[in-house]
N, C-alpha and C positions, 0 to 999 in steps of 0.2 A: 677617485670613484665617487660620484656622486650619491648622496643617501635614495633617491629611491632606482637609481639602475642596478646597485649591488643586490637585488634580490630577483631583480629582470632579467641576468645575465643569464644566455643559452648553458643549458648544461655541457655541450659539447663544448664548450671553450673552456671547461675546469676540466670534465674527467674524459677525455677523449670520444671519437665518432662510436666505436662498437659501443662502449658501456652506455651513452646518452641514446642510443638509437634504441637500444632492449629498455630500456629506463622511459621512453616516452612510448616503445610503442607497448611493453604490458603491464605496467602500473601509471602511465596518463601524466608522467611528472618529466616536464621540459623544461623548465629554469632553477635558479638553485632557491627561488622563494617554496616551490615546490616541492623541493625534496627536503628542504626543512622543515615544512607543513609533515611530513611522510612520516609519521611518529611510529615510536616501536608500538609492537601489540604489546608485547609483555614482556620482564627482564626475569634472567636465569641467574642467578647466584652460584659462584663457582662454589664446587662442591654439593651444588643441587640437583637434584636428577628430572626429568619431565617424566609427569605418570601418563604413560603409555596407555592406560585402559584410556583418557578419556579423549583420544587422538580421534579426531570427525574425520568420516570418510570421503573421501575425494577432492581432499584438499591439501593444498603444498601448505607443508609444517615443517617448524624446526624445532628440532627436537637433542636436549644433550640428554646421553645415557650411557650406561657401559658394556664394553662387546663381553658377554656373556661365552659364548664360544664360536667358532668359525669352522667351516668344514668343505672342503669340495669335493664336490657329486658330478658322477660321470653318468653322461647320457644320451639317447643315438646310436646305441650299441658302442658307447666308448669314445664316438667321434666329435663332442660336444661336453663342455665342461659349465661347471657352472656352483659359484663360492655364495655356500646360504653362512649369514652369519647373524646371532640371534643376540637382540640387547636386551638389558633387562633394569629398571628401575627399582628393585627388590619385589616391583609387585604384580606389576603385566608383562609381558613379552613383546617385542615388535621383531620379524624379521626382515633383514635385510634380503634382495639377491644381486645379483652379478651376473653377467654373463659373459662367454669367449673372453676375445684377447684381452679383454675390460678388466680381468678379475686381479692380476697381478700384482700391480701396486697394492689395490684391498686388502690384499693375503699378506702383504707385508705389513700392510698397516694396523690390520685389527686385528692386534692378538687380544686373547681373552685378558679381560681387566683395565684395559684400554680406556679413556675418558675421550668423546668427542664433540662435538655437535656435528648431526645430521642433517641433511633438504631432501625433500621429495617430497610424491602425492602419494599420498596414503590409497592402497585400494587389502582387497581380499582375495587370501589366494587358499583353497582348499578350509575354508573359513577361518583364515588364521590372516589377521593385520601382517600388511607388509610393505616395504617399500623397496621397489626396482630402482637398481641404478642411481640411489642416491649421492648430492654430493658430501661431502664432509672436510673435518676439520678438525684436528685433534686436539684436546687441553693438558694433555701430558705426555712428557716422555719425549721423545725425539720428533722435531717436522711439529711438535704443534707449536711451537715460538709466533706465528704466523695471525692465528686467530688469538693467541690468550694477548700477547705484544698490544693487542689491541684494547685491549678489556683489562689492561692493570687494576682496574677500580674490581668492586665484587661483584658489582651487578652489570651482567650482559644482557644490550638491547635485544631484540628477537623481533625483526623488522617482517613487517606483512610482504611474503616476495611471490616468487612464481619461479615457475620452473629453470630459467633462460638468467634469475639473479637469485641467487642463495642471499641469507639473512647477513653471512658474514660480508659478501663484497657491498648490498647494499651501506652497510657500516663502514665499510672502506670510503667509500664514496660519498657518506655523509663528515667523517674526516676531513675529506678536501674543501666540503663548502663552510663547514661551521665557523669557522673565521668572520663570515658573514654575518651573522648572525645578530651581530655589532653595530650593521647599517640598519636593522629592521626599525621601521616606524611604529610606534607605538600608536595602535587605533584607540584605548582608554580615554578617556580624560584624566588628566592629572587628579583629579580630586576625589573622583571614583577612586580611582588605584587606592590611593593615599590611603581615602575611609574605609577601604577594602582591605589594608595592607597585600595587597597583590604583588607578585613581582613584576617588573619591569620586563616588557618581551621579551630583549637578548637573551636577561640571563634565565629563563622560563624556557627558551629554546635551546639553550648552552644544556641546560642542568635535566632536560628529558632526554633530551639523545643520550648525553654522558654524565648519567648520576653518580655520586660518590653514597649518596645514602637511600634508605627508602624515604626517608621525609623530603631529598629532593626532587622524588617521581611526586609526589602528592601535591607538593606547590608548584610544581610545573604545570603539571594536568589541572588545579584548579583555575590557575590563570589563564591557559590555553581555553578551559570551558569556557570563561569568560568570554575571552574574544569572541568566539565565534555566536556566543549565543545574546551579547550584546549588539554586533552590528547589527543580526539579523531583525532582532528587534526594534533598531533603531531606524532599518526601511521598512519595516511594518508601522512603526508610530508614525513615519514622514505620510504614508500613505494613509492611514487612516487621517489622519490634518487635512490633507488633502481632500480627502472627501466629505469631511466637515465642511471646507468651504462652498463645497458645490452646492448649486441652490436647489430646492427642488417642492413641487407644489405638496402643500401640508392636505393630508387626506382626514380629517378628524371622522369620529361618529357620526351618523347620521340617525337621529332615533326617527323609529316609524318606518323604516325604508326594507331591504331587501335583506340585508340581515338580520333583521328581526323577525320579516315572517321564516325565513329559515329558522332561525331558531325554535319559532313556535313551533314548527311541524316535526322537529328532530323526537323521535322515538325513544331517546334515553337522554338522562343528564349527562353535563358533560365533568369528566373525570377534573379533582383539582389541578392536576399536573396540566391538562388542555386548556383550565380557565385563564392559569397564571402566565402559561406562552401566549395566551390568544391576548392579556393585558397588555404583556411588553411589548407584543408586536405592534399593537395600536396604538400604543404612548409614542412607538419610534413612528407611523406611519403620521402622524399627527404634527411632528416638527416639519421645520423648513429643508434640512438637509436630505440627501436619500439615506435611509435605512437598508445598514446592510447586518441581515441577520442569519447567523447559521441556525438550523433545528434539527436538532439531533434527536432520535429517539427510535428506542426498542422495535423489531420488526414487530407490527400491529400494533404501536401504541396508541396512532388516532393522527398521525403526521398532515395526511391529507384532509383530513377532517378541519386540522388550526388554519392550513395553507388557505383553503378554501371559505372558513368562514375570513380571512384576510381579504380575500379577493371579494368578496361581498361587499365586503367595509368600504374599498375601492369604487365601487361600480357606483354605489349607493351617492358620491362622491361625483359623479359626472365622469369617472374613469374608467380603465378600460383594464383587465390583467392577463398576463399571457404566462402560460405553464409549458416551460421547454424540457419536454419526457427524451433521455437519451435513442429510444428505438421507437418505432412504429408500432409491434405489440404493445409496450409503455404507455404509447399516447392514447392508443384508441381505449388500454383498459380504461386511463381515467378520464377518457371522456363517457365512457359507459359507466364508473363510477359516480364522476359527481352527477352527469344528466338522470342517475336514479334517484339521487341524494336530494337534489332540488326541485325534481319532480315539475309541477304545472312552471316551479318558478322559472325554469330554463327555457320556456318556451311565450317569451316575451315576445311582443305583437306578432303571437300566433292564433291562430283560433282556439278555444280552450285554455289558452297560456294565462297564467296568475297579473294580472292589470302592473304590477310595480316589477313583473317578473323582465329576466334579459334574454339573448340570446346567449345560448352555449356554444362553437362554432370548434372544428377538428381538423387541423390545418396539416399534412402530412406529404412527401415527396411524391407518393404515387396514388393520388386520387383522381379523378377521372377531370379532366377541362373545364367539364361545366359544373361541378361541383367544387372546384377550385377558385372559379370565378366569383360564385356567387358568396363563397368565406370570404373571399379578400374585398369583396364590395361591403359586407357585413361591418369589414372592422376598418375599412377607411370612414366608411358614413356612424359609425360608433353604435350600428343597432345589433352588433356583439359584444356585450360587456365580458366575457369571457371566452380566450383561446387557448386551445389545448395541442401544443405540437411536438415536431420533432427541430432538426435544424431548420425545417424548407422556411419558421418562422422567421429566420434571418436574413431572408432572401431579398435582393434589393429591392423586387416587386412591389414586397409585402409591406403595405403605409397602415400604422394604426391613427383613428380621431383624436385618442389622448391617452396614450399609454402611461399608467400610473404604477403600476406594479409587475415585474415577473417573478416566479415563481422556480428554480429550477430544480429540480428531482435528480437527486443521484447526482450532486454538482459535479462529482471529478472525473467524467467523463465527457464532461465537455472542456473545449478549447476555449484558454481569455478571448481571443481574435471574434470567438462567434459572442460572447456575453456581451463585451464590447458593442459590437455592431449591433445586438438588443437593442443597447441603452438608449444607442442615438437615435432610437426611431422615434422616444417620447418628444415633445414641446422642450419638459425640463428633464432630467435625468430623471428615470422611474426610479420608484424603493426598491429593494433587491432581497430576500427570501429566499437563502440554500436551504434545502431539504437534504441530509442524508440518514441511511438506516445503518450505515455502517461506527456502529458509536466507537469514538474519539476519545481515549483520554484527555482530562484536561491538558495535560501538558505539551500531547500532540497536536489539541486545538488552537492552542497560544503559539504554535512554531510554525503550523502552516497556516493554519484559516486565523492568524493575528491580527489581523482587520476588521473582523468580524466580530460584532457580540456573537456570544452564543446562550442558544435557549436548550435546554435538554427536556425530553420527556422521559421521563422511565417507570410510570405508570402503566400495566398493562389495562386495558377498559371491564370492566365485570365479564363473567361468560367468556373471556377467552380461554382454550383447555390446555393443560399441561401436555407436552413432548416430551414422548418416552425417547431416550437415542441411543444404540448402539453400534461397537464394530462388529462386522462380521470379517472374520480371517477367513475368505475366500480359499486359499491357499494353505495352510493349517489344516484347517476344518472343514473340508468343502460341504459335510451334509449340513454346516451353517448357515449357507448359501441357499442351499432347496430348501430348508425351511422359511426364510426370508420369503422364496416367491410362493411359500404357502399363506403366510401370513398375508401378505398381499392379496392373495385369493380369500381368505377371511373375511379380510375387508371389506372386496364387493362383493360377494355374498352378505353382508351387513347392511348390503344398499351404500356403500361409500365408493371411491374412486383412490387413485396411487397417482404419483408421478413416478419414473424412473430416471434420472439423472446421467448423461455419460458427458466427459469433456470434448466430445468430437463428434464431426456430425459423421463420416465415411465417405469415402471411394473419392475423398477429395486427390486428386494427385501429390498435393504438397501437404500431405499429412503430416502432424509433428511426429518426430520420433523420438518420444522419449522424456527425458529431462533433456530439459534446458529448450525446448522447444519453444519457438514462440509463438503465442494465440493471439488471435483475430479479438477485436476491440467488440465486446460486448457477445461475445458468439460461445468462449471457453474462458472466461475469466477475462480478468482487469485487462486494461490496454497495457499491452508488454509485459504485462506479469507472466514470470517463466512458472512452466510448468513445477511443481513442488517435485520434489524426488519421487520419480516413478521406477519401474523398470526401464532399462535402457533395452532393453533385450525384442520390447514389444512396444508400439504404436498404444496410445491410451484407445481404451474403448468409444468404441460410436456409435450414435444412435440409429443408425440405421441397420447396421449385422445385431444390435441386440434387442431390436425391436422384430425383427424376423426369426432371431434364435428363441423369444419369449412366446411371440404368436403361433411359431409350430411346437414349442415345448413347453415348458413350465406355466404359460398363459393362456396354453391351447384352448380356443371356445370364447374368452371374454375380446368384447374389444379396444382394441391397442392400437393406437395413434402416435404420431412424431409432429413436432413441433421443430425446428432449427432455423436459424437465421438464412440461409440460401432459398427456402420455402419465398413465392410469390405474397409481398401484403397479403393481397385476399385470402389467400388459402392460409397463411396465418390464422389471419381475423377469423375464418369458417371455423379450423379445428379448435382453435378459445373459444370460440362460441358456443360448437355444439359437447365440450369438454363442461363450460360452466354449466351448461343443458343439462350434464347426469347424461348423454349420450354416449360419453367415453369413460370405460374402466380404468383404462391406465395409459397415461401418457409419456412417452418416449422420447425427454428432448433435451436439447443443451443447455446450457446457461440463460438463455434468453427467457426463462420464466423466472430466473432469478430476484428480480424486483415489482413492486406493483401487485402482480399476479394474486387477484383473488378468488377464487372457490372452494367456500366452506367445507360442500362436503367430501373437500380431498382430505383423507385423514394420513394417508402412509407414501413414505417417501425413502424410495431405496437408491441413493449414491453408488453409483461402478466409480472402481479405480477415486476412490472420496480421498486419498493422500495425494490425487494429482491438483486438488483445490487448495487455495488459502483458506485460513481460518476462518478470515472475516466471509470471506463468500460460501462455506458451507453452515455458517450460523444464516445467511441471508436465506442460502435453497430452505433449511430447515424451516424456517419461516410460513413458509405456504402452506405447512400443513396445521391445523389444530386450532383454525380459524372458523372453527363452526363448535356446538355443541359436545363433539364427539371426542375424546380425546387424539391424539395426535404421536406417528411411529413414526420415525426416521432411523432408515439403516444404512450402516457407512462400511461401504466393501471396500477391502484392500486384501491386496495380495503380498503386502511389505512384513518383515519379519516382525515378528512382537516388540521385538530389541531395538528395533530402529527409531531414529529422531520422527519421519513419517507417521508412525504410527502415534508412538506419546502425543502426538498433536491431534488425531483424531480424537484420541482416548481423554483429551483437553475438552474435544468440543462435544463428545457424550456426556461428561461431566458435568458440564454445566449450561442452563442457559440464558446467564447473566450475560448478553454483550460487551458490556464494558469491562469485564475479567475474562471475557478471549480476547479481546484486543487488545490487553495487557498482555496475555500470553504470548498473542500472535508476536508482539513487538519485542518482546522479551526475548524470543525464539530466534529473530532474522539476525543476522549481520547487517554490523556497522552503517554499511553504505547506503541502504536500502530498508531504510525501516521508516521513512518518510516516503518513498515510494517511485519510482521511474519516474510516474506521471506528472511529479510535482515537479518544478522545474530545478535546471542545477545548483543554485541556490543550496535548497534545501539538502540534496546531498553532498553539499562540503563539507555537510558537519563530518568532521573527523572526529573529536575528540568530545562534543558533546554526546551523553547518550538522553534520548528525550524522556526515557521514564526515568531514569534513577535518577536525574540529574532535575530536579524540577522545582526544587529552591533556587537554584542559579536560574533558571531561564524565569520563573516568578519576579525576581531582583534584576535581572538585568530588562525584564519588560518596564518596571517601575523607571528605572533610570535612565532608561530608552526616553519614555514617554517625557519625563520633565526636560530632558537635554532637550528632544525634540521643540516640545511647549516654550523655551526659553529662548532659542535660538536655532528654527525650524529650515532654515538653509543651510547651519552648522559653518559658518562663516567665521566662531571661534575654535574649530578644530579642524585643522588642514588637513588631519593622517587620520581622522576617524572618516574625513569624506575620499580619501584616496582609498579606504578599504573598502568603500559600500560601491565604488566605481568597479574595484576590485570583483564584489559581489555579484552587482548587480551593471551588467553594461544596461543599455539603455531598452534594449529588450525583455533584459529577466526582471529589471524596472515593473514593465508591464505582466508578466509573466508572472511574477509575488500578488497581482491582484488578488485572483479567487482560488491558487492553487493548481 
């Protein structure tokens, strides 16, 4: 057998058609390199019991404990049986049930005092933990030879499974390929390992399936972190090298020119945190190569503000810069933002317009013929130094004179394929400037956006006011709830203005139902981010039934408007407009005011159904408000129990309104699989065994010796099996797909 097919071989030619066909199709593992990759979650020590309290709801667990007692109940008037039997760990309970002909064997099996491992999903029956129809496996006594035969050592793997493969046959079936384990290529370098003292793959993969001790789970799992968080770094250094060498026209200073008189006219100084991004941005804009910079910073820290005086520096320069806003509200806000900001200067060879001043131009899918005509005349003949859009900017149509800079807002919502096609509309490759408001720990920064410098702001600018935030338990407490829409009426009686928040617009046919639902890209949260745990029971709230239930009740008299994505541009554009007017008391909408979105004197902002959000995006809604004078109320309704995961994550984001420690939370909070995100491409969620927070001395160290291996030999033409795993990684797609995330 060849060294690299022994790890390519189909799993149905080791462990037969049924087990490889449940094996590929609900845990994603088709070869046996794969189910070697399949690491246990956690190991059970015989004679160890698993604590029951902290068993999460709705998910296949395995679980060893002891049957505490057993009993069958007749029901149906007698015609219907059914065996409850109750484990116990000495300190929670779980119970078991059974049902019909099913129960028999059970009844034999689990007399009280009993040792075994259990499978099942965990749900709640009369509020008491339970699990239907689990499988098992006994650790003593007669019939359990079976599972313990396997596990002679003391510590038992406890493999991530699902319903259709229990933990134990998983383990069966890791048995048959471990043999393997023997042909795996080692991705390292020798010399790394060596000054690492790491272990060598095989036995790192031999010694995590089948430990004999707890020091052989710790060098396993450190050398496995390794792997993975070294390749990944080592196609982030190839790509950053790469775009080193691309050439690209150096944009330096221009004193005297258009960002100077901006500056002169700006009404307040600008914060140290805006001086020292606006430096490095213009040191990078300055070189030959393009500049790829992230900026990261606080909802309101001044983002648009650095973005913008960037794109001056640009213009100033004979260039041209284009800001690609995910949505059509997005675009048009900042084109109404900056065209206020720059005032006469935006309106270069106009009448009135400032003599050094440009055009400001608002390039969007649905704008009328001849005002589309006359933007794209604008910036092929270059008498628009600045464009503000959405995709339509990528459109083949669309030719700029010399595009030097884009600018994109809310990067990870757009697709490589559209950035891409950006780039190539410049002469030379433009600079490139991410803007996002969702702050990034470093460590998350270095795994996905590892190509990227990053600039952070986390200064808030003077005058901006403190956000008060609470839950309200809808459900608990409902006079919680009517006082919330009192407060709200406070407010405009105050002369200020509300948002109302719900995840769904209504009366759509394909409503989500529930968790797990999935939402529309920009409309109810992130692209394919699943609903957070809601009620299954009911449809999330929508802004249209509770914009009608606020107008004839609790809002009666003021007026209340709806904003959602299915709305017509214009009638968008109107109700923003006549909202920042002070025309509208309280507006009614979905996610879509999420980002961008300014009017001062919105001060209160009440969230329906706030646990069907992620974290990071109910720190972004809260954002909108307390951007003026007045201070700022944000209420977070849920109907989820006190005790539940849901709710501690609300109760995270009333706590604080540090960004960067919810986003630790948030990250802290998710699973494994998904704590880098859908949207990032597969790459990013192979990590198995790396975790990006805690684990952030290794990914630090293996960036460093990423970068030198790269620097030294940046084809990797002295490492055969560090470039067969980045093939691995990355085919030639996710290549391109590791760009910007």
């Amino acid at each position: 057998m060849d060294t690299v097919s022994a790890l390519d071989e189909p799993l149905k030619k080791i462990l037969g058609g049924t087990t490889a066909k449940v094996m590929a199709e609900q845990l994603g593992l088709n070869t046996v390199g794969d189910l070697l990759h399949h690491y246990p979650r956690r190991y059970a020590e015989r004679g160890e019991l698993t604590r029951l309290s902290d068993l999460p709801l709705d998910e296949h667990v395995t679980v060893v404990a002891r049957v505490a007692d057993a009993r069958v109940l007749k029901f149906n008037n007698g015609r219907g049986q059914r065996l409850e039997v109750t484990l116990t760990d000495g300190s929670g309970r779980l119970q078991l049930v059974f049902f019909g002909k099913g129960i028999h064997k059970p009844h034999k099996d689990l007399l009280p005092g009993r040792r075994a491992m259990f499978a099942g999903k965990v749900s709640v029956f009369n509020r008491k933990l339970q699990l239907a129809h689990p499988e098992y496996a006994l650790l003593d006594g007669e019939g359990g030879e079976e599972a313990v035969d396997a596990f002679a050592g003391r510590l038992m793997p406890i493999y991530p499974a699902c319903q259709q493969m229990a933990s134990w046959k998983i383990a069966k079936a890791v048995d048959a390929v471990l043999p393997s384990a023997r042909e795996a290529l080692d991705p390292l370098p020798e010399a790394l390992r060596a000054g690492r003292a790491l272990l060598p793959l095989p036995e790192a993969l031999e010694k995590v399936h089948r430990p004999r001790t707890k020091a052989d789970i710790e060098d396993a799992r450190s050398r496995l972190k390794w792997d993975e968080a070294f390749v990944l770094q080592v196609a982030l250094a190839r790509r950053r090298m790469a775009e080193t060498q691309l050439p690209a026209t150096p944009r330096p200073l221009t004193p005297g020119g258009l960002l100077d008189a901006f500056d002169a006219k700006l009404p307040f100084t600008l914060t140290d945190g805006q001086q020292k991004v606006s430096r490095e941005i213009f040191d990078d804009l300055a070189t030959d190569h393009p500049m790829h910079r992230l900026l990261q910073g606080e909802v309101g820290s001044g983002k648009t503000l650095v973005a913008l005086r960037a794109m001056l520096a640009v213009v100033d320069t004979g260039g041209q810069a284009a800001m690609l806003a995910p949505t059509e509200v997005l675009a048009q806000q900042h084109h109404r933002s900056i065209t206020e900001m720059m005032g006469e200067l935006a309106e270069g060879g106009m009448l009135g317009g400032a003599e050094q001043g440009t055009k400001v131009v608002l390039l969007t899918g649905s704008m009328g013929a001849a005002a589309r005509r006359q933007a794209l005349l604008d910036l092929v003949t270059g008498e628009a130094g600045i464009v503000i859009g959405t995709h339509a900017l990528i459109e083949d149509k669309v030719q700029f004179h010399d595009l030097g800079l884009v600018v994109v807002d809310e990067q990870h919502r757009f697709g490589v394929e559209q950035r891409d096609a950006l780039r190539g509309k410049g002469k030379q490759p433009p600079h490139l400037l991410v803007m996002t408001a969702t702050p990034i720990p470093r460590t998350v920064a270095m795994t996905v956006f590892g190509d990227l410098e990053t600039s952070v702001l986390d200064q808030l600018p003077a005058g901006r006011s403190p956000i008060a935030s609470h839950v309200v338990p809808a459900k608990d407490k409902p006079h919680f709830l009517a006082r919330a829409w009192e407060r709200v009426r406070e407010e405009v009686e105050a002369g200020h203005q509300a948002y109302v928040v719900c995840p769904r617009i209504g009366d759509e046919e394909d409503a989500p139902k529930g968790k797990g639902a999935k939402k529309k890209s920009g409309e109810s949260g992130e692209p394919g981010e699943e609903a957070a745990a809601g009620d299954d029971k009911r449809p999330p709230l929508a802004v249209l039934e509770i914009a009608d239930q606020l107008a004839k009740g609790p809002l009666a008299g003021l007026r209340v408007e709806v904003l959602h994505g299915r709305m017509h541009p214009d009638d968008k554009d109107a109700v923003m407009r006549r909202f920042a007017a002070g025309e509208v008391d309280a507006l009614v909408a979905t996610t879509v005011i999420e980002v961008g979105v300014n009017v001062p004197n919105a001060t209160a902002m009440v969230i329906m159904d706030a646990d069907r959000f992620g974290v990071s995006q109910l720190h972004q809604l809260r954002g909108r408000v307390g951007r003026g004078s007045a201070p700022g109320l944000c209420l977070l309704v849920s109907e989820m129990p006190e005790a539940s995961p849901a709710r501690a994550r609300l109760a995270a984001v009333a706590g604080t309104l540090d960004g960067f420690e919810l986003s630790r939370i948030d990250l802290e909070q998710r699973r494994e699989g998904d704590v880098l995100g859908q949207a990032q491409s597969g790459a990013r969620t192979s990590l198995r065994m790396l975790a990006v927070i805690e684990d952030e001395q290794v990914i630090e160290a293996a960036r460093e010796e990423a970068t030198a291996v790269v620097a030294a030999d940046p084809e990797l033409t002295g490492y055969p099996e560090l470039r067969t795993a980045l093939q691995a990684l990355l085919d030639a797609e996710r290549e391109q797909y590791l760009d910007k995330g």
